[in-house]
Backbone bond lengths (Angstrom), bond angles and torsions (degrees), N, CA, C in turn:
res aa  C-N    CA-C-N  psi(-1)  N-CA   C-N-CA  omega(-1)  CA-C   N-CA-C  phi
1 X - - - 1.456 - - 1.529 111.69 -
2 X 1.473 120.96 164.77 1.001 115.72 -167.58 1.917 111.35 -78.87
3 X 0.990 118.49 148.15 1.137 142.81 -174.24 1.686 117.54 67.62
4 X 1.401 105.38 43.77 1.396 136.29 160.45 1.274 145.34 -120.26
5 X 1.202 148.82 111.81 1.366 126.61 166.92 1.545 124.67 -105.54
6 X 0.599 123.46 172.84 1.749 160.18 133.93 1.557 120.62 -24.98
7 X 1.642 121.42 69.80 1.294 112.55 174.36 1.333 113.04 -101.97
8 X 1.224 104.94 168.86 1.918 111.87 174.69 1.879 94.63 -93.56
9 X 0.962 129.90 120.74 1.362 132.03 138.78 0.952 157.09 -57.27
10 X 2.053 143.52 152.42 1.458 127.17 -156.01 1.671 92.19 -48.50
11 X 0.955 120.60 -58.67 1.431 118.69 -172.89 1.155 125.72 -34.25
12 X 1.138 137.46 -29.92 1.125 136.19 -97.08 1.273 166.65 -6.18
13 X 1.475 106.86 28.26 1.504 117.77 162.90 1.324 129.09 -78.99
14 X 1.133 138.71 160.20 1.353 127.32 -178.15 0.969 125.56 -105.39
15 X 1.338 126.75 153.87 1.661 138.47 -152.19 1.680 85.59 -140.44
16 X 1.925 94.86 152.63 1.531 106.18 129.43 1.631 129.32 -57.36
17 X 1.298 101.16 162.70 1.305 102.60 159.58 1.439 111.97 -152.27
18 X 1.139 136.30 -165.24 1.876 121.17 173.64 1.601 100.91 -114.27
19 X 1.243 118.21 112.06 1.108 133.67 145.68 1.616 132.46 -20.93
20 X 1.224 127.27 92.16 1.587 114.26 -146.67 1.792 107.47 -54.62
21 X 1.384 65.82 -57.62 2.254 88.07 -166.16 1.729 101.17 -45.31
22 X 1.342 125.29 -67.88 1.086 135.31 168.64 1.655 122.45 -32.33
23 X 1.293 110.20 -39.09 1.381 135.23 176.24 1.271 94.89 -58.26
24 X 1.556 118.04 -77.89 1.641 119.11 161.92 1.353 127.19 14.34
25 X 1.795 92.02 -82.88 1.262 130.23 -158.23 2.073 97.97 -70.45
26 X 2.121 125.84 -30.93 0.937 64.93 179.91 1.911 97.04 -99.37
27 X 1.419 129.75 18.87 1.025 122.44 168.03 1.744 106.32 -40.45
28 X 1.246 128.16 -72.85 1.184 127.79 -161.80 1.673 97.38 -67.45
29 X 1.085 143.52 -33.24 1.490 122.79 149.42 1.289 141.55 0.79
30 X 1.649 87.57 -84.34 1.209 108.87 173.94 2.003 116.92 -60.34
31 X 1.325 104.00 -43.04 1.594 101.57 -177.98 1.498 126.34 -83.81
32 X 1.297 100.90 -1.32 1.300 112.41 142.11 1.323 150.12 -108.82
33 X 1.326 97.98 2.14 1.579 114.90 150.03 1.693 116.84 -52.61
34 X 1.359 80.54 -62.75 1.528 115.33 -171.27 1.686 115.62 -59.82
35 X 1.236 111.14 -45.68 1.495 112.20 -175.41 1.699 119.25 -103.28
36 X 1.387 107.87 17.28 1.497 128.45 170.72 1.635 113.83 -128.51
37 X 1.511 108.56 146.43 1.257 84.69 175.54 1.953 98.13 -105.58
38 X 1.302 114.66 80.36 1.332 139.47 -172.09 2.088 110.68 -110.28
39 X 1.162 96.14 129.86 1.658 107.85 -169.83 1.865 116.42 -79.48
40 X 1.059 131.42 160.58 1.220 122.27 162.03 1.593 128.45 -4.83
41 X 1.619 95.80 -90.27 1.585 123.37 160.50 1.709 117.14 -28.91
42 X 1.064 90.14 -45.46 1.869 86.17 171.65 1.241 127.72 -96.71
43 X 1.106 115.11 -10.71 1.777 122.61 153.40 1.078 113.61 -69.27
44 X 1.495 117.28 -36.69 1.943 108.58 168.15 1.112 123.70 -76.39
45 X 1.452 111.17 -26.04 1.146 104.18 165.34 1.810 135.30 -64.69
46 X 1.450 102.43 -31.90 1.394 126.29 162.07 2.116 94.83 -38.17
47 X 1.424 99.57 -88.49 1.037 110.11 -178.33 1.152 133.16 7.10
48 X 1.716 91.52 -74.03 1.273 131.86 -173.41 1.586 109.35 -55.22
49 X 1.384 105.08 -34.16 1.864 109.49 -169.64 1.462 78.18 -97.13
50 X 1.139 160.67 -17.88 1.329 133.12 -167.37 1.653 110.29 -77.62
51 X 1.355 104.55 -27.24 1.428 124.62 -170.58 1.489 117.32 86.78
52 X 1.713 114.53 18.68 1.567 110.52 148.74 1.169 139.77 -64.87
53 X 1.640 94.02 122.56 1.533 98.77 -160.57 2.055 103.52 -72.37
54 X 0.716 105.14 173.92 1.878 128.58 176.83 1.367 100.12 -95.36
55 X 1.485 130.85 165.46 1.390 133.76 -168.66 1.593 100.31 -83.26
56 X 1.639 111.45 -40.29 1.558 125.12 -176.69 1.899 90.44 -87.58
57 X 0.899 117.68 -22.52 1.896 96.64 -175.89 1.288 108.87 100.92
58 X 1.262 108.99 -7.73 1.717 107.72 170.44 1.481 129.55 -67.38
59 X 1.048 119.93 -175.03 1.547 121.08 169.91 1.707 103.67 -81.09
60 X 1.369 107.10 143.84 1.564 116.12 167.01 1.272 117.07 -61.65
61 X 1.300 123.79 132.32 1.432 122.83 172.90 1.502 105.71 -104.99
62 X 1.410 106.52 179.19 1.787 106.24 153.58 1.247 131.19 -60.42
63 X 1.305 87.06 -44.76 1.878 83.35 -168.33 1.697 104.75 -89.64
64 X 1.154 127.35 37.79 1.504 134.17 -159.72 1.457 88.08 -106.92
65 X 2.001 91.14 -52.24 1.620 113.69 -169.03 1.851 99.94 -70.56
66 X 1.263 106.46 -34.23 1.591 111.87 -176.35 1.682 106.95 -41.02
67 X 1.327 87.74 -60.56 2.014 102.25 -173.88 1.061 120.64 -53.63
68 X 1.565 112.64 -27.05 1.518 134.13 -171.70 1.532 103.14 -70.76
69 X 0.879 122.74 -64.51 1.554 151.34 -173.82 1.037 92.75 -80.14
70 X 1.524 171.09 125.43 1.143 172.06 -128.88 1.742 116.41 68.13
71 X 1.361 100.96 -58.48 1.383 112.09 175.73 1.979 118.90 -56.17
72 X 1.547 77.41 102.63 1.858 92.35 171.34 1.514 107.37 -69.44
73 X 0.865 139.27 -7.72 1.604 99.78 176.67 1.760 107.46 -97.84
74 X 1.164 130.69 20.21 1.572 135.17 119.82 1.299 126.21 -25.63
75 X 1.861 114.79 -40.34 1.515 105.36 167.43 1.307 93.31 -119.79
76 X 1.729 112.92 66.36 2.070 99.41 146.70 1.619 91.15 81.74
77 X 1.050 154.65 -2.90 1.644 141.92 -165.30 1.504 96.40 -108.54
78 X 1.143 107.12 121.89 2.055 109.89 170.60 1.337 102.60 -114.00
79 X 1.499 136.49 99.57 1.604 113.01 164.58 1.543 124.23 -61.37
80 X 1.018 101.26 143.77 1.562 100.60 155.17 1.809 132.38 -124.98
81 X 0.967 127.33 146.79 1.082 101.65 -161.78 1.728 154.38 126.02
82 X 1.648 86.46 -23.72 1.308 102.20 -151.62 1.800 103.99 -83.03
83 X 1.238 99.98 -7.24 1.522 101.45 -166.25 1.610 95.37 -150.63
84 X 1.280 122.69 140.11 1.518 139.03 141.50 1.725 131.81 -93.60
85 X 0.662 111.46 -171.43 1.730 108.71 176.98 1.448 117.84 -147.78
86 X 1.064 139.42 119.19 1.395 144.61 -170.95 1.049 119.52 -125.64
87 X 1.949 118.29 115.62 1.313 102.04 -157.58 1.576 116.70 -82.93
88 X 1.471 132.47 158.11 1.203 136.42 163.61 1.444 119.63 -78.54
89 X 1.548 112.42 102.57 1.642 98.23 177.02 1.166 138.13 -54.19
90 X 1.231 103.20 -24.90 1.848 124.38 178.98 1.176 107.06 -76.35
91 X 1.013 147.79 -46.23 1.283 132.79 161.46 1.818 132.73 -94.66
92 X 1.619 110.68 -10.46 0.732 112.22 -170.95 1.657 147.70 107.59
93 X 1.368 96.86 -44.53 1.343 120.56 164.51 1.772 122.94 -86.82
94 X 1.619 98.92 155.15 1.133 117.58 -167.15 1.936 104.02 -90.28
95 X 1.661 99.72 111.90 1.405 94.59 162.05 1.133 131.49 -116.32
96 X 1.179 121.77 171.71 1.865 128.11 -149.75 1.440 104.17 -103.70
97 X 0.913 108.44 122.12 1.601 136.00 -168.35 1.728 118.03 -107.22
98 X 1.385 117.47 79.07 1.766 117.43 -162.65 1.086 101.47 -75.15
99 X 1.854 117.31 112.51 1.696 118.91 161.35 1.953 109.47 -55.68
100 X 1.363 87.24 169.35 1.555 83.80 179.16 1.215 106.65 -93.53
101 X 1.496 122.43 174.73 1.565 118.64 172.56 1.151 125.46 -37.94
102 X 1.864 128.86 -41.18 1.245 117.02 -171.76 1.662 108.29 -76.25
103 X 1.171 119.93 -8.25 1.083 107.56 173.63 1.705 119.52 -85.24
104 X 1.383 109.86 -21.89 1.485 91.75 169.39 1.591 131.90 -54.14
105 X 1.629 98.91 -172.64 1.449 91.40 -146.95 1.826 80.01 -145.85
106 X 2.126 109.65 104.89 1.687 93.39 179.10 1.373 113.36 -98.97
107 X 1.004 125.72 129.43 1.898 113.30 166.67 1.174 101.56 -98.73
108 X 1.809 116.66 145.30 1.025 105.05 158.67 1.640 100.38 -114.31
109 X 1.977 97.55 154.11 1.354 130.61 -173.90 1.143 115.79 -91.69
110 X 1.381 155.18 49.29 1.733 131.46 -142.65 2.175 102.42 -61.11
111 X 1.158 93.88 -26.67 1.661 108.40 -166.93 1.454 99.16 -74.14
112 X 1.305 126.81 -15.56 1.853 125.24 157.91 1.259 117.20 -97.92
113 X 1.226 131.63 12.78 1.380 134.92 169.23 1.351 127.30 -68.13
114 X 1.300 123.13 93.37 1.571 129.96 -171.43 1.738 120.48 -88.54
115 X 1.291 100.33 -20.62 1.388 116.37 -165.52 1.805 117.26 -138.88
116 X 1.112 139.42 110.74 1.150 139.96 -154.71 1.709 100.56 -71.97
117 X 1.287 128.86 174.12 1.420 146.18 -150.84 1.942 95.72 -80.43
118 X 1.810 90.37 -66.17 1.436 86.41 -167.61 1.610 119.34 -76.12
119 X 1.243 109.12 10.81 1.849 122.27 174.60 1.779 110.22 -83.75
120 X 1.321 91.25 -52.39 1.317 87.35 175.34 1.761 118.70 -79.06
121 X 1.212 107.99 -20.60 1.692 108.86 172.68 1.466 100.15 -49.25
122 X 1.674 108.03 -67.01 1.587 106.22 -163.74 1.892 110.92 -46.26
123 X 1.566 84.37 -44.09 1.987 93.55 176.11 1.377 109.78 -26.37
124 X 1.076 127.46 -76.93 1.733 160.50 166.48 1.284 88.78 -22.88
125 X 1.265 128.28 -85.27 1.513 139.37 -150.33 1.859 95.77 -54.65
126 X 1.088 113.01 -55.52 1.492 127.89 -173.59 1.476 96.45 -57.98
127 X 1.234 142.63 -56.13 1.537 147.31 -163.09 1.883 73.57 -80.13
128 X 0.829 147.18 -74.81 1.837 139.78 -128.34 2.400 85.26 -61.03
129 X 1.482 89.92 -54.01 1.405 91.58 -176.88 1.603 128.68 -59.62
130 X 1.198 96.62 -25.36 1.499 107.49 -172.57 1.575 108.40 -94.76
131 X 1.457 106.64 -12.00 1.789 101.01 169.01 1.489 124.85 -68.38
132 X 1.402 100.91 165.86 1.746 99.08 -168.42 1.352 99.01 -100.11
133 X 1.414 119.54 139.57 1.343 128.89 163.81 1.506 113.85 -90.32
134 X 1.390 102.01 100.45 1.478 131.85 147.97 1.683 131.23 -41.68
135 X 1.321 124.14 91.48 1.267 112.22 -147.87 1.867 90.25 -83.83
136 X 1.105 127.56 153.25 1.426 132.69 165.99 1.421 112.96 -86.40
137 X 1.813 95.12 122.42 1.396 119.19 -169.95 1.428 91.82 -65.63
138 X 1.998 102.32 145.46 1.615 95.11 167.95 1.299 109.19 -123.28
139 X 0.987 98.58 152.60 1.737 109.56 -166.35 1.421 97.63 -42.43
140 X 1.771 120.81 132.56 1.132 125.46 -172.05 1.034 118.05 -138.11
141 X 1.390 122.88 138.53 1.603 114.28 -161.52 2.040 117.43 -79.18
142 X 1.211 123.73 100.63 1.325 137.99 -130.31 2.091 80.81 -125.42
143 X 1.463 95.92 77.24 1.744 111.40 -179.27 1.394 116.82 -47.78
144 X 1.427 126.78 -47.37 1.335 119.32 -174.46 1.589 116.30 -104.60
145 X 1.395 119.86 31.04 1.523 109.80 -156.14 1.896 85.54 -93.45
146 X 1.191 121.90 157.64 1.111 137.87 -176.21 1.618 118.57 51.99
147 X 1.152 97.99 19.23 1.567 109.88 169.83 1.451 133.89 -117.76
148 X 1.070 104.78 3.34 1.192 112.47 -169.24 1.838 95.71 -153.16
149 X 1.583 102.71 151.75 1.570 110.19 -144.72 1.820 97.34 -145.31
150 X 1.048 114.60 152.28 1.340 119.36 -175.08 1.925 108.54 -84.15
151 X 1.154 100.08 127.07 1.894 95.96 174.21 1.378 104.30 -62.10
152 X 1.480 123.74 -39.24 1.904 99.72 -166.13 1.023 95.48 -79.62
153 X 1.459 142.89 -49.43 1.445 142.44 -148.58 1.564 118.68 -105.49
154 X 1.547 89.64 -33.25 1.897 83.45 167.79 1.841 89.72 94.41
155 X 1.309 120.53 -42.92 1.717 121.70 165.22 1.622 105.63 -9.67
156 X 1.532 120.45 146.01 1.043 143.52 -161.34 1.977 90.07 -102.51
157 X 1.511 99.53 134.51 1.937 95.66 171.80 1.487 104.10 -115.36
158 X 1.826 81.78 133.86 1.412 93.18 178.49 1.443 103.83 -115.28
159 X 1.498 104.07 143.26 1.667 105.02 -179.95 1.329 108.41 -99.55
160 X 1.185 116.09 156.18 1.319 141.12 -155.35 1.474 109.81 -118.77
């Protein structure tokens, strides 16, 4: 994740660790999320004029910043768990199989902690308020759908 890397250890296995500079980058994130009342799009844009680079070198998006700000193991939380893979004989490939919550698995890291408890709470609280409520479509009685057919193509019309 972003503002982490990839070390080899005394052991030699490899660990995360927190990335300083990156660490930085999402400190000022978050406190400007937080201390503006400023949207996605304009935090990347911030970014963007600051001349922070992206992990790939791209331009910042929203939802780049979304993951950022969302992502718990910022305060110390690593899941494990959340998914298995089971292969398909028929084709071959391995598909992903999501345990449910009780099956996850949390460690906490204090040594990956980038962002303190009650910073990222408010984070959360600010994204819970600022989401859009999606009203749920209800099944609606939709008169001509599968009845009616396109002359050039013969295509099935679906109403909308």
């Amino acid at each position: 994740p972003y503002g982490y890397q990839i070390v080899q250890g005394a052991d030699g296995k490899k660990r995360l660790a927190v990335q300083p500079e990156e660490a930085e980058t999402v400190r000022f994130i978050f406190q400007a999320y937080l201390a503006e009342a400023i949207g996605m799009k304009e935090l990347a844009r911030r970014l963007r004029q600051r001349g922070v680079p992206t992990r790939q070198g791209g331009p910042w998006q929203f939802t780049t910043l979304r993951g950022i700000l969302t992502n718990r193991m910022l305060v110390s939380e690593v899941h494990y768990l959340r998914r298995c893979f089971k292969l398909n004989r028929g084709t071959g490939r391995r598909l992903p199989r999501y345990n449910g919550e009780d099956a996850h698995l949390i460690q906490h890291d204090e040594a990956l902690r980038i962002v303190d408890d009650e910073t990222f709470g408010r984070a959360q609280e600010r994204l819970a308020a600022n989401a859009r409520q999606r009203p749920i479509a209800a099944r609606e009685v939709r008169p001509f759908t599968r009845h009616l057919f396109c002359a050039c193509c013969g295509s099935v019309y679906y109403a909308r």
